[in-house]
C-alpha positions in Angstrom: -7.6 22.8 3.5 -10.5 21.2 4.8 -11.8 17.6 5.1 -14.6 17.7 2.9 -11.7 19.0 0.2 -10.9 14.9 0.2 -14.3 13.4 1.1 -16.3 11.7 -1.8 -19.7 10.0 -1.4 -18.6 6.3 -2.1 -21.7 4.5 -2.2 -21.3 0.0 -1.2 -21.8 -1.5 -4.4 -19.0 0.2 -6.1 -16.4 -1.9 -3.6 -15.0 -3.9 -5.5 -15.4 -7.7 -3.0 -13.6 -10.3 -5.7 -10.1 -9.4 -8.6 -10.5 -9.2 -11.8 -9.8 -12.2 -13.7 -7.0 -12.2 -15.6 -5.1 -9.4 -13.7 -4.9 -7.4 -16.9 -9.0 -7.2 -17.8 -9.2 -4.4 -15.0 -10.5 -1.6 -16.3 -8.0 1.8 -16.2 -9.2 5.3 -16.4 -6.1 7.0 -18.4 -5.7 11.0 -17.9 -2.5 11.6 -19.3 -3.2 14.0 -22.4 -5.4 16.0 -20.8 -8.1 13.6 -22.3 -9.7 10.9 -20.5 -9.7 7.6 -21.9 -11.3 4.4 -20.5 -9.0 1.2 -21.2 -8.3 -1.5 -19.7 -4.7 -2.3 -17.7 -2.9 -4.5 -20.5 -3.5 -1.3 -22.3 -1.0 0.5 -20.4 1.9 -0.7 -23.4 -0.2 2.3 -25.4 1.1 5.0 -23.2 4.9 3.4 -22.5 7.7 4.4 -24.4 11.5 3.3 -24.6 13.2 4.8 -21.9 11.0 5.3 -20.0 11.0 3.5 -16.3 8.9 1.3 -14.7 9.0 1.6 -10.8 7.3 -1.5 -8.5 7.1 -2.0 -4.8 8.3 -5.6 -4.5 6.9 -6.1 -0.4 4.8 -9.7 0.0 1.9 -9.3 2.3 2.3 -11.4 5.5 -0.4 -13.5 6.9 -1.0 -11.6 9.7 -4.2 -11.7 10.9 -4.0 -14.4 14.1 -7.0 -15.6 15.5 -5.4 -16.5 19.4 -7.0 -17.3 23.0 -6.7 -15.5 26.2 -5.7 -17.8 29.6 -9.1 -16.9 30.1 -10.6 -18.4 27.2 -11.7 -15.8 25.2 -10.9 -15.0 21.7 -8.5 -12.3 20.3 -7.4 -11.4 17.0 -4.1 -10.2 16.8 -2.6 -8.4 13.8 1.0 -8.2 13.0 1.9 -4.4 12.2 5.7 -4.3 11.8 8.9 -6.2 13.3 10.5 -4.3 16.4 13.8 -5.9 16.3 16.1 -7.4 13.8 15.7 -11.1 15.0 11.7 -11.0 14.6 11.4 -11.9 17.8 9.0 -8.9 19.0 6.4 -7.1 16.8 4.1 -3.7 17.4 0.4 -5.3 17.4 -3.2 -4.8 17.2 -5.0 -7.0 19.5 -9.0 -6.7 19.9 -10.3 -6.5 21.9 -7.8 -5.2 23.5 -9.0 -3.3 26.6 -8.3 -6.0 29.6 -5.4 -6.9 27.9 -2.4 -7.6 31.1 1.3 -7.1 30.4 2.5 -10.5 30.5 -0.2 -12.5 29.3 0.6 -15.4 27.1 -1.7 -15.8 24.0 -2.0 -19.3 22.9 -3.1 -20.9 19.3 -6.7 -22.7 19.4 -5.3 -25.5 19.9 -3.2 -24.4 22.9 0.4 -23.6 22.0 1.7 -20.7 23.5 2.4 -18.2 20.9 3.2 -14.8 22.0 3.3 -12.9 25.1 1.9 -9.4 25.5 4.8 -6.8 26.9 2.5 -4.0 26.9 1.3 -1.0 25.5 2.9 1.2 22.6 3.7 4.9 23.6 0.7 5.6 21.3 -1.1 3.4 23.5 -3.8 2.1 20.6 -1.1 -0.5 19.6 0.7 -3.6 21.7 4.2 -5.0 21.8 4.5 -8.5 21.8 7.1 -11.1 22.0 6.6 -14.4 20.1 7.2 -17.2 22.0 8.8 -19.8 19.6 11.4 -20.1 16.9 14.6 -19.0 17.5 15.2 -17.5 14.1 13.7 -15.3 12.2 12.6 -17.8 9.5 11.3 -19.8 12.1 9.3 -17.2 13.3 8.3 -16.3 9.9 7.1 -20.2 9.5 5.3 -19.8 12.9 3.3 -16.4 11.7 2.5 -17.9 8.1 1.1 -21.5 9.9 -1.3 -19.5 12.4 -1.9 -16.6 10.3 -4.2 -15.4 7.8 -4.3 -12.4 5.1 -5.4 -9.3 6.6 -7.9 -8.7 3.5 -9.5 -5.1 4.6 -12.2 -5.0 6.3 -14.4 -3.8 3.2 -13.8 -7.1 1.4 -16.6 -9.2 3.2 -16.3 -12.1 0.0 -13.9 -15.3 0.8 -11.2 -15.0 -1.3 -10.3 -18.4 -2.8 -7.0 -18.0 -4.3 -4.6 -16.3 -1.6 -2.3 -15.1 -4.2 -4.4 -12.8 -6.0 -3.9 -10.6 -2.7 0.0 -10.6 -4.0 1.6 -8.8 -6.6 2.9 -11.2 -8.9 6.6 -9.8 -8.6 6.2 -10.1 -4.4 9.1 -11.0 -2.5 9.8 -10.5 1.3 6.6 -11.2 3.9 6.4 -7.7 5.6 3.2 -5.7 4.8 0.2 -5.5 6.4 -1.7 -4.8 2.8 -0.8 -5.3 -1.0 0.5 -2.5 -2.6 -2.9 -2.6 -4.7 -2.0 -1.1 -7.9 0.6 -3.9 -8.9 -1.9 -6.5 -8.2 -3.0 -6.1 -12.1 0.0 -6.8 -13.5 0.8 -10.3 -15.1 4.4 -12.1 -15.8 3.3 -12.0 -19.8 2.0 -8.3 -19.5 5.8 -7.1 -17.1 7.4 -8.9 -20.2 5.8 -7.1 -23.0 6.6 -3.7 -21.5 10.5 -5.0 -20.8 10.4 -6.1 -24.9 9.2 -2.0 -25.3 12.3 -1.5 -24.1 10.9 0.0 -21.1 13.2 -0.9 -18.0 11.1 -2.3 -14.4 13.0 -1.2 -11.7 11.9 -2.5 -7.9 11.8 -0.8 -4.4 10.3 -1.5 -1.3 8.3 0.3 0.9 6.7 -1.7 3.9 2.7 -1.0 3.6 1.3 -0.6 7.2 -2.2 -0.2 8.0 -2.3 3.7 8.5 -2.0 4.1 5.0 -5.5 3.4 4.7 -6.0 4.8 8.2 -9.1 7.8 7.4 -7.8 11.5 8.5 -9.9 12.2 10.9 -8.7 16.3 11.7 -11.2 19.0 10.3 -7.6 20.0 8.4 -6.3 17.0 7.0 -2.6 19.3 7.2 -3.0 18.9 10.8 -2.9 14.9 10.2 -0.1 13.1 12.1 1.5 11.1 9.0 2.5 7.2 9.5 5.9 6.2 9.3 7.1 3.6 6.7 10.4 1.5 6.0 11.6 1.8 2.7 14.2 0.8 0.2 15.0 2.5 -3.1 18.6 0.1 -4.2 21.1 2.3 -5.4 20.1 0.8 -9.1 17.2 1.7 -9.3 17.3 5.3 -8.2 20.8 5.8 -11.2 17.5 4.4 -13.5 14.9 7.0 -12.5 17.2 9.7 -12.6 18.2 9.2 -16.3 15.3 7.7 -17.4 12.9 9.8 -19.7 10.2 9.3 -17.5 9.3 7.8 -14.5 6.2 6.1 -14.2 5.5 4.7 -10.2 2.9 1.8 -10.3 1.1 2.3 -6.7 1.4 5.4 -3.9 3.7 3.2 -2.1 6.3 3.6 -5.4 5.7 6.9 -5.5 6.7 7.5 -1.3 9.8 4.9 -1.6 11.5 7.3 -4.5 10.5 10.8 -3.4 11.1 10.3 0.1 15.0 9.1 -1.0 14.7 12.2 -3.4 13.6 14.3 -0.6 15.7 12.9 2.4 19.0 12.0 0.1 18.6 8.6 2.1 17.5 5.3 0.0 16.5 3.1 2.7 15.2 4.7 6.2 12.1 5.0 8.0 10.0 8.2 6.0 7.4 10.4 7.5 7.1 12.2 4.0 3.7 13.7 3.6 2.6 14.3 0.6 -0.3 17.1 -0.7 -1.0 19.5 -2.4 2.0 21.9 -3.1 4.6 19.1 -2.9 7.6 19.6 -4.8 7.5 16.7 -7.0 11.3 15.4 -8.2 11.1 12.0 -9.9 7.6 10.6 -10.8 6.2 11.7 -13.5 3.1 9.4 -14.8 1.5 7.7 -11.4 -0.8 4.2 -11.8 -3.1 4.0 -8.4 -6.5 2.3 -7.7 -9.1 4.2 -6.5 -8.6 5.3 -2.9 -11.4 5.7 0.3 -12.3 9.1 1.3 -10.6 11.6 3.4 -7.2 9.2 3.4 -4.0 10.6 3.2 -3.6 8.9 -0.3 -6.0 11.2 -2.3 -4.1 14.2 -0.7 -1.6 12.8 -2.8 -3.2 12.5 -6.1 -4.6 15.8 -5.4 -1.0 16.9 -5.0 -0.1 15.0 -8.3 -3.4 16.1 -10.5 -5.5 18.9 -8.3 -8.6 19.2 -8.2 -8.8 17.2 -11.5 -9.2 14.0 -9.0 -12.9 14.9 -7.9 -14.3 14.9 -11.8 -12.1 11.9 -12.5 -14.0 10.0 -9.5 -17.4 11.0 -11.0 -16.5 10.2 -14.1 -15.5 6.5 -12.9 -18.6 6.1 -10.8 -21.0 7.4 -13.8 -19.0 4.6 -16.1 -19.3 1.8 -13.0 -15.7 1.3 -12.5 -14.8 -0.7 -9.6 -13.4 1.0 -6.6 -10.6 0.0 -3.6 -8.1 -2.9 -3.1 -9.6 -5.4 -5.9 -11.1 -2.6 -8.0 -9.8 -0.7 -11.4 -6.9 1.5 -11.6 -5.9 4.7 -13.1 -3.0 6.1 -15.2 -2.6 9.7 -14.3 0.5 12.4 -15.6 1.7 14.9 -13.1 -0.6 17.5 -13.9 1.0 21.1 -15.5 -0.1 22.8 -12.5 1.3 20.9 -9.9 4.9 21.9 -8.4 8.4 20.6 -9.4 11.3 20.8 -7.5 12.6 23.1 -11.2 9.9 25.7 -10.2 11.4 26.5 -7.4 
């Protein structure tokens, strides 16, 4: 492969800056008879049938983004990756800047409580470790983060967004993520009930979203990319529901990693490395729902692997018809196309 097989010209104005209002008026690009149709999400009941299953990714987003001050006086914003230890006492970081950064170094709130010291650099060395200086819990901590902290909206999204929750799935549960798992954002309580009344079963797993999902591959191969790791949980519930269910439909890629990496691995909760692309052995989703993705991101190596090439004609087609592309833009409903791999072809 090459990069420019998962590049796409992605011109400004179709990111989308503000969520559709109500959830469920976001437009979805449906591919799953081999015909396009152009819906809109509360549509999605069309394409459901009983028995089939419904898979979320329950993770909240954490305010993470902390705007701290140097002993120095200068400004830093920190953001909140992923907890290191059990007690949420020391997290992996991003600090910019970060280049004069000293091991030891207490970082203080604006208005001058000390609120985390640095420990120093990750193996990696484009990271930070840090240990948070109060709370000696990890709900207190937790409070601590949520007080100082803001949403880490991407850095694409340049409009103020007014209601914090619309940068939360609506089913969201434990603070961990460092970005929504985008595709359940369109979801409403009154549209999750209507599918449950199809007698369509929702089944939930979580799968901690860290930046480097979004991070752009950046090899001239995107094989050659070094994949992100993840924490995920697939309860042992939910994965007896796939498995007999008579399909599987994943709403987000995060969905779709949590159950084939506990396919793939035998493991339901775990760290996963799993990269997907194209020539995966697919061995439990069947119809996928995802937003639109950014070029040359591992996340379009996966819809390639789940469609093909079908994904560059379905892009052009949503850009001719001005869909809304990224974190608060339109979705899709895609089937696992015919000439992708399953785990029976081999």
């Amino acid at each position: 492969m090459q990069l420019a097989d998962i590049d796409y010209n992605l011109p400004d104005h179709f990111i989308a800056q503000v969520p559709m209002e109500p959830r469920d008026a976001a437009r979805m690009l449906v591919c799953v008879n081999q015909e396009v149709e152009h819906r809109n999400v509360r549509d999605i009941t069309e394409f459901l049938n009983a028995g089939d299953v419904l898979v979320v990714n329950e993770t909240r987003v954490l305010p993470s983004r902390l705007s701290l001050v140097r002993h120095t006086g200068g400004r830093v914003e920190v953001l909140l990756l992923e907890p290191l230890t059990d007690d949420d006492s020391e997290w992996e970081a991003l600090i910019r800047p970060g280049r004069k950064m000293r091991d030891g170094e207490i970082l203080a709130t604006p208005t001058g409580e000390e609120f985390a010291e640095v420990l120093g650099r990750s193996d990696a060395g484009d990271t930070f470790r840090i240990r948070l200086c109060g709370g000696s819990t990890p709900s207190e901590r937790r409070s601590a983060i949520t007080q100082v902290g803001s949403l880490p909206l991407p850095p694409y999204i340049t409009t103020i967004l007014e209601d914090v929750e619309r940068y939360q799935t609506v089913y969201s549960q434990v603070a961990k993520s460092s970005a929504a798992p985008t595709a359940g954002l369109h979801f409403t309580p009154e549209l999750l009930q209507k599918i449950e009344l199809m007698g369509v079963t929702i089944a939930k797993v979580e799968l901690v979203v860290g930046l480097d999902t979004f991070k752009p591959v950046d090899v001239e191969n995107p094989l050659d990319h070094v994949i992100h790791s993840e924490w995920y949980n697939v309860p042992h519930e939910t994965m007896q529901l796939v498995e007999n269910a008579q399909r599987v439909i994943a709403v987000g890629t995060t969905s779709v990693r949590a159950l084939e990496s506990a396919a793939t691995t035998g493991e339901l909760s775990g760290r996963t490395r799993l990269f997907i692309t194209p020539g995966y052995s697919w061995k439990l989703v069947d119809l996928m729902m995802t937003n639109f993705h950014m070029p040359r991101t591992t996340l379009l190596l996966m819809v390639q692997a789940f469609i093909g090439e079908k994904w560059r004609d379905l892009y052009a087609e949503a850009q001719r018809e001005n869909y809304r592309f990224l974190s608060f833009g339109d979705a899709m409903l895609l089937a696992r196309s015919c000439n992708s791999t399953t785990e029976s072809d081999l």
